[in-house]
Structure formats: C-alpha cells, structure tokens
N, C-alpha and C positions, 0 to 999 in steps of 0.2 A: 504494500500500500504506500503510494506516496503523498506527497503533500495535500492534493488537490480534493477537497472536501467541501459539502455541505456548508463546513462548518468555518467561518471567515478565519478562525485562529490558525485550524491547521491550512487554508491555504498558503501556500509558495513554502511550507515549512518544509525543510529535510527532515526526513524518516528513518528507520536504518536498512530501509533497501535499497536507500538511495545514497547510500556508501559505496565505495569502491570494493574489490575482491580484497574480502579481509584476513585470506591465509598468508599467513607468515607478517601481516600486518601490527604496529604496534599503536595500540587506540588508547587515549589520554582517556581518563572518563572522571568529567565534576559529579561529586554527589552528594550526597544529602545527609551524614552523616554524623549531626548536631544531635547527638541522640542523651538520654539522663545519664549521670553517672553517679550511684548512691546518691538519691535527695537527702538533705538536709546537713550535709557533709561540705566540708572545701576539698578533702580528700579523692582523689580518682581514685577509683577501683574497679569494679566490673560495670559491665554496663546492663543497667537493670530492666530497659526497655529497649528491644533489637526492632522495634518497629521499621523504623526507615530501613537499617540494612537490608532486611529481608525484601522490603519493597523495591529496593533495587536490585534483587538476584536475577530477575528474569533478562534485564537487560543485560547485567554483567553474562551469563549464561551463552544467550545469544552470540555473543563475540564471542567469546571461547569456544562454542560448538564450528564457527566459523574459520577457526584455525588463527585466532586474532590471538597478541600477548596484551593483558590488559592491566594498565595501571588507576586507580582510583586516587581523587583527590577529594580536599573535603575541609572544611573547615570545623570548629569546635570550639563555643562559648567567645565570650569578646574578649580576648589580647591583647588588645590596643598596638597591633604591630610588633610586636616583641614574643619571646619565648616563654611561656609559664606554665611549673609544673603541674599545676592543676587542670591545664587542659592538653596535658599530651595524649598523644592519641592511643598511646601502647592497649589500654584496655579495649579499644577499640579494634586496633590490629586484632588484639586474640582473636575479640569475636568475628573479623570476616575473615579468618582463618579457617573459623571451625567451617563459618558456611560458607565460605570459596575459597579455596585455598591456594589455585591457582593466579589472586587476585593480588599485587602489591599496592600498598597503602603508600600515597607521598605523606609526607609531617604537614603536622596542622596548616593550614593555607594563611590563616591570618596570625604566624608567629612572622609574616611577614609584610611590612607596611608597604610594599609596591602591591600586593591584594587587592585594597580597598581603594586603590590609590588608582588603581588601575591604568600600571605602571607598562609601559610599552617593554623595558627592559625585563620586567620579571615575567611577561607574556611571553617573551622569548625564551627564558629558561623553563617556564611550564612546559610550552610544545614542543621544548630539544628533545629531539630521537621518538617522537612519532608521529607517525604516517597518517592520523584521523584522531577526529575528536567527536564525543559526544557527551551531551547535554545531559544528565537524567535526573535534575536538580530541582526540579520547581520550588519548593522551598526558598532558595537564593534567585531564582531567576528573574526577582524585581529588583535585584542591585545588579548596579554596573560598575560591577568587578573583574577585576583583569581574569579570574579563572569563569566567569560567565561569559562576557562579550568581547576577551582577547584572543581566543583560540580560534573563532570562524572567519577570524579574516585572514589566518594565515593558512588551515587544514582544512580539509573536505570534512565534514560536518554532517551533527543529525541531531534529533530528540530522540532519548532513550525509550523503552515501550513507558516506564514511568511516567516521565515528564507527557506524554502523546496520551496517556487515559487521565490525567490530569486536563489536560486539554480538554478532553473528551466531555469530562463530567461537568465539569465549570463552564464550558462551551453553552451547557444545557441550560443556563441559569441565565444565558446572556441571550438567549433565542426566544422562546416561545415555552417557558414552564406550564407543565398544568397549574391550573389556579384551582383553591387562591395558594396563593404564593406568600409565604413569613418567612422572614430574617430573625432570627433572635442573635443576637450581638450581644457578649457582655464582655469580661476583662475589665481592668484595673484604668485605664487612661482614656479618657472621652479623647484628647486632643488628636491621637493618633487613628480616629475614627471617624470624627466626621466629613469629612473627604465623604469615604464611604456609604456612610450613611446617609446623605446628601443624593451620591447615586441610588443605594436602593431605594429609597425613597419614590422616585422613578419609574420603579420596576417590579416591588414586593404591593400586598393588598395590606399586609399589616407588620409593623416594626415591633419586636418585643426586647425589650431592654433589659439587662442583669448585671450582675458585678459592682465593683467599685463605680465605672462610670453610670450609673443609674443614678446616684447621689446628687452630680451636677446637674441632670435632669431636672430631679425633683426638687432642689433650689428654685432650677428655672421657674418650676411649675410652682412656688410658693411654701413650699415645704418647709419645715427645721430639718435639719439633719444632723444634729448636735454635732459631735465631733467626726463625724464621716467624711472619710477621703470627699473633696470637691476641688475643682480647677477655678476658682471663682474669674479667671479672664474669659474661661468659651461658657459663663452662663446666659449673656445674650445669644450667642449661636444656638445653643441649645434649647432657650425659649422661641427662638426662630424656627427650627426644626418642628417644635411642637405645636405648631400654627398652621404644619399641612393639611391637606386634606386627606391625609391619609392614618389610618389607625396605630396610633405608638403608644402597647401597653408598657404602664409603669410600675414596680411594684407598690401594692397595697397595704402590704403586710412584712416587717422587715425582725430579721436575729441581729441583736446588738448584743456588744459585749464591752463591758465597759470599760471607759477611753484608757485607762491607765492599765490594763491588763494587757499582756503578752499575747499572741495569736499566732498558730502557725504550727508546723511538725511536733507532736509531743508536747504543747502545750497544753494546761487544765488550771492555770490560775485565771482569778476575776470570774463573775455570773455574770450569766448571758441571761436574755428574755425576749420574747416577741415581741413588739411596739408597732401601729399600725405606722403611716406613711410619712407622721412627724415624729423624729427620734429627740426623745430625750436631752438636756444638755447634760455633757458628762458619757456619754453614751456615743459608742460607735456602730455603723452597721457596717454587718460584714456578710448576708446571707439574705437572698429573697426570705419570705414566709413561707410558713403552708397552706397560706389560701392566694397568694401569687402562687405559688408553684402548681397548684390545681389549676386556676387560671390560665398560664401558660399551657400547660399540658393540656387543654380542651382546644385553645386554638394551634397547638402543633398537632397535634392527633388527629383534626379535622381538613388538615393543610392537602392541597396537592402536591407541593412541593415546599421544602424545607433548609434552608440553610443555618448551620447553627456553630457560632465563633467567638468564643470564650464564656470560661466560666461564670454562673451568676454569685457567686460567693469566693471565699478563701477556705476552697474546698480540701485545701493540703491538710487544714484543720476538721477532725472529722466532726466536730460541732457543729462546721459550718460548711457542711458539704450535702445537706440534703437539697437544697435546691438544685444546684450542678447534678447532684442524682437522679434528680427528677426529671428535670430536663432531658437526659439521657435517657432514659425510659421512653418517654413520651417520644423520643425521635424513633427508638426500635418500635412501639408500637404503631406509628403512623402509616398507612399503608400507601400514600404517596413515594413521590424523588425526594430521599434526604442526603442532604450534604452534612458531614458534620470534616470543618476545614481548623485548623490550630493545636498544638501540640498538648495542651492541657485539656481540649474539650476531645479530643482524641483516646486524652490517656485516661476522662473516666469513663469513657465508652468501655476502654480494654477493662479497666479497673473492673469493671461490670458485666463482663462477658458479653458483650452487644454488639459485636466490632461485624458478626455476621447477620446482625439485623439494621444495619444503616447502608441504602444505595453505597454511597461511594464515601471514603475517608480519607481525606488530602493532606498530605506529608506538610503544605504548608499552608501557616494561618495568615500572617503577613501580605504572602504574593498571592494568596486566593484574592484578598482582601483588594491589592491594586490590582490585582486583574479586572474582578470587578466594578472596580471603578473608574477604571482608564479604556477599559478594551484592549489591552494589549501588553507586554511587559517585556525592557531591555533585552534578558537572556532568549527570548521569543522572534525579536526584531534583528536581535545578533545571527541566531539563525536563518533567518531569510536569505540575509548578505552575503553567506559563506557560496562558494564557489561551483559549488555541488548541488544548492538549490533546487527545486522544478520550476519552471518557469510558472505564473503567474497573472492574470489580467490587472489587477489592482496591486500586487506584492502583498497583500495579509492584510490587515486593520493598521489604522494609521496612531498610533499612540504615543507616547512619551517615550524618550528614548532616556532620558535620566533621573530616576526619583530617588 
C-alpha cells in the first residue's frame, strides 16, 4: 500500500513499500520509546510498562524479515541536552532485547543538544552508515527535531506500520465520525490545551472536561475553587470557550483534599471529602465526583464516537483515581469509535485491563493533540519531502511545519 488514500494524511506519505530493496540494507529507525521506568522513583530500573516497545515490533519485524540491519533511536525523559543517569536507556536496551534482539538501540537522542536543536550536523551523524530511514514515532512527530525531520531529506524514507495506523485512526476523527461525537480532555495545564480545544470545539457535539484544568474552567464559570490548581491569565479564554454553542460539561461534584496535605504515590496524610462545584477555602480538588463521573459516563456510553486525553484526577493517588476509572470504563463500555490518545489515560486503560475494549490506543497524547488541531504535523510533512515519496495532487494537508 502506498501513500495514496482516502484519507488526506496519508496522501503523498511514504509507506514501507515504498522503500527501496531492503536486503543487506541498513534502516535508521526513530521510535517511541519514552516509556515509565519504576514510578515514583528518580532511580532507573526496569521498565515497568513495555507498551510502546511492543507497538513498535511489527515494524521493526518487517525490516528484518526483509533482510534489513536495523538500528533504533529514541529519546527518554527531558535532559536538557546533556547526559543523565536517570534516563539512560540500559533498562531499556534489556527490554528490546528480550523482544528483538536482533534490534541495536542508539543512546538517549536528547543527551544530545543538536536533537532538539535540530542541528544539521548531528543529522549527519544520525544517518552515517544507513541506507533508509523510517518514521515509527508519532508520539514525537509534532516536534521538529533533527531525529524527526532531518533524516528524509537526506535517505529514502517511510512511516512505520505504527506511525501509518496512527494515521489511520486519528484520520477518522478528522473526517466524518459517527455522531454525536465527545472529546473528554483532562490533565493538569489548560494552557497547553486550548489550541485544541478551540478546534474540537468545531468538530465534537459535546466537550467534557477533567483534571487539574477543569479548575480554571470553573473560575471562568464563577466558581470558588479554594486552593485548586488555576492558570488565573487563560481565565478569560476559558470563559470564552464557554460561551459556545456547543455543550462543555463541567464537573459538578468535586474530591478535595486538603491544601496542606501531600498527594501522590503512597500518600495517606490530610482528609479528603466530596464538595459540590465551589470548593472550600483551604481545600484542594484533585478528582471529579461521583455524580460527575456518572454524568460523564452516560454521555461517553451514548457517544458515536469518543476521544479521550488525560486524566480527570491525580489518579497516581488511589484516593483520587476513581474518576480517571470511571472514565475508563465508560470508554470500554461505549459501543461506538473510541480513541483513548496520552500516556496516562492509556496507562489506566492497561491498569484496568480494557486496553482490548477501546477502538484504537495512541502511543501519543501531545501529537494526537496537534494533529488534531492543525491537520497535519512536522514529522508527517518531513515525510512527504523525502525523495522516495509517491507523487501526489495537493502533496498531503497543508499544516505547520514548526510547533
């Protein structure tokens, strides 16, 4: 299958049948391989969740049935351009060892500052000594980073089968969904969302909102929120938002726990208590309710289609992890298309054994995230360009080339 689809994303995109004869060939391959390593630890040790790895066997696989020598590259936690031993990758190696072992890992990608820098020079020492390169990154492929978008203008190129069913699925969100269509969005930072939310808005029948950013919502909307995380500069935007015409539930019913208490892995100091939608002063929320979380769950259950990205709580704490469970429930129950796209709303899916009751589960929450609101994303557009392309009427969606 080559580029030429239905579906605007994958046209003019290289595939990997649209590589070169890859016996005796040596293929660079970015991947995705930011995966946990013991939470609540600074310590590296093993790696407790092999999600990504495995999502990327099939492609690695490929190449090597092909008679291909394959190198993997990959970045791990933020560095800040330097070497630290908290994110070396050794634990990492073991694990694509056991599952590929014909597969060489390069060192962390971001122990070095021409990475992010997207340094022409250190693009040259990534593609020394091979023959081809492929993509199988989604996760990173909204940054334009020298191991994203330096490698197609020098090697014959392609999307790995990973990055090509990410396309696929998220394609589906950007077409024609069954209706009605909900977005539940939650996570810790409004700022890094509304972009986003601004597009679905657009596109979804109803916005349902969780996490930390619910807080500056419900500011917006008049609320106390005692001590709760709030961005108090995007509370105008956020009262903005909340003036469409379109349906954006809020919670109603919130788990505080009070401001001076600890929260988080193995925590149990300080009392928590329900509070309806004005929290206490003195008092933090940190967890929808359970009569949000019923709420929620009636409008994803009844959803055609579903996208669901970040947690509604600080579910690492299991006090404050029934909402994010609930949520999770409600998307394996729904009998529409569910997306559940970001690393934490993925890992209570796993946490929950429901990883085979959600449509599709996306390695990244971030680049789902600009996808969706751009139409299109750098490591996507870098693909086009490479040399090996299929040709194209339009060349793919016209989108940002650097965010």
């Amino acid at each position: 299958m080559s580029g030429d689809s239905d579906n605007p994303l994958l046209r003019g995109l290289p595939l990997l049948s649209d590589l070169p004869d890859l016996k005796g060939a040596s293929v660079l391959v970015r991947v995705d391989f930011n995966v946990p390593l013991r939470p609540c630890t600074d310590a590296p040790s093993t790696v407790t969740d092999d999600f990504r790895i495995r999502a990327a066997l099939p492609t690695l696989e490929y190449l090597l049935a092909r008679g291909a020598t394959v190198t993997a590259c990959t970045h791990l936690g933020r560095p800040n351009g330097a070497p630290d031993p908290r994110y070396d990758l050794a634990p990492v190696r073991e694990e694509l060892a056991r599952l590929a072992p014909q597969v060489e890992l390069m060192e962390n990608l971001r122990f070095y500052p021409g990475e992010e820098q997207n340094d022409p020079a250190f693009v040259d020492k990534l593609i020394n000594g091979h023959d081809a390169y492929v993509n199988d990154a989604f996760g990173v492929s909204h940054r334009s980073h020298a191991s994203v978008v330096g490698p197609p203008q020098r090697l014959p190129s392609a999307a790995g089968l990973l990055l090509q069913r990410e396309i696929e699925a998220l394609g589906a969100l950007l077409g024609s969904p069954a209706r009605p269509f909900v977005a539940v969005v939650g996570g810790a930072k409004v700022a890094d969302k509304l972009g986003v939310l601004r597009s679905l808005l657009t596109r979804v029948d109803a916005l349902v909102v969780g996490g930390g950013m619910a807080f500056t919502f419900l500011a917006a909307a008049g609320h106390d929120i005692g001590a709760s995380m709030v961005d108090e500069d995007r509370i105008p935007e956020c009262a903005e938002l909340l003036r469409s015409d379109k349906p954006i539930l809020l919670p109603t019913d919130i788990v505080a726990l009070e401001a001076e208490a600890s929260f988080g892995c193995d925590c149990t100091d300080g009392a928590s208590q329900t509070v309806g939608s004005d929290i206490p002063d003195g008092w933090r929320g940190l967890d929808i309710g359970p009569a949000t979380a019923a709420a929620y769950r009636q409008r994803i259950e009844s959803a055609g289609t579903v996208l669901w990205n970040g947690p509604m709580g600080a579910f690492e704490d299991v006090r404050f992890s029934a909402g994010t469970a609930e949520v999770a429930r409600a998307m394996a129950a729904c009998s529409g298309y569910t997306v559940v796209g970001g690393g934490d709303s993925a890992a209570a899916v796993d946490a929950l054994g429901l990883d085979d009751c959600i449509s599709f589960i996306s390695t990244g929450g971030g680049a789902s995230l600009e996808l969706l609101e751009y139409g299109d994303l750098p490591g996507l557009a870098a693909l086009r360009g490479a040399s090996n392309a299929p040709s194209s009427e339009d060349g793919g969606p016209q989108g940002p080339t650097d965010q």
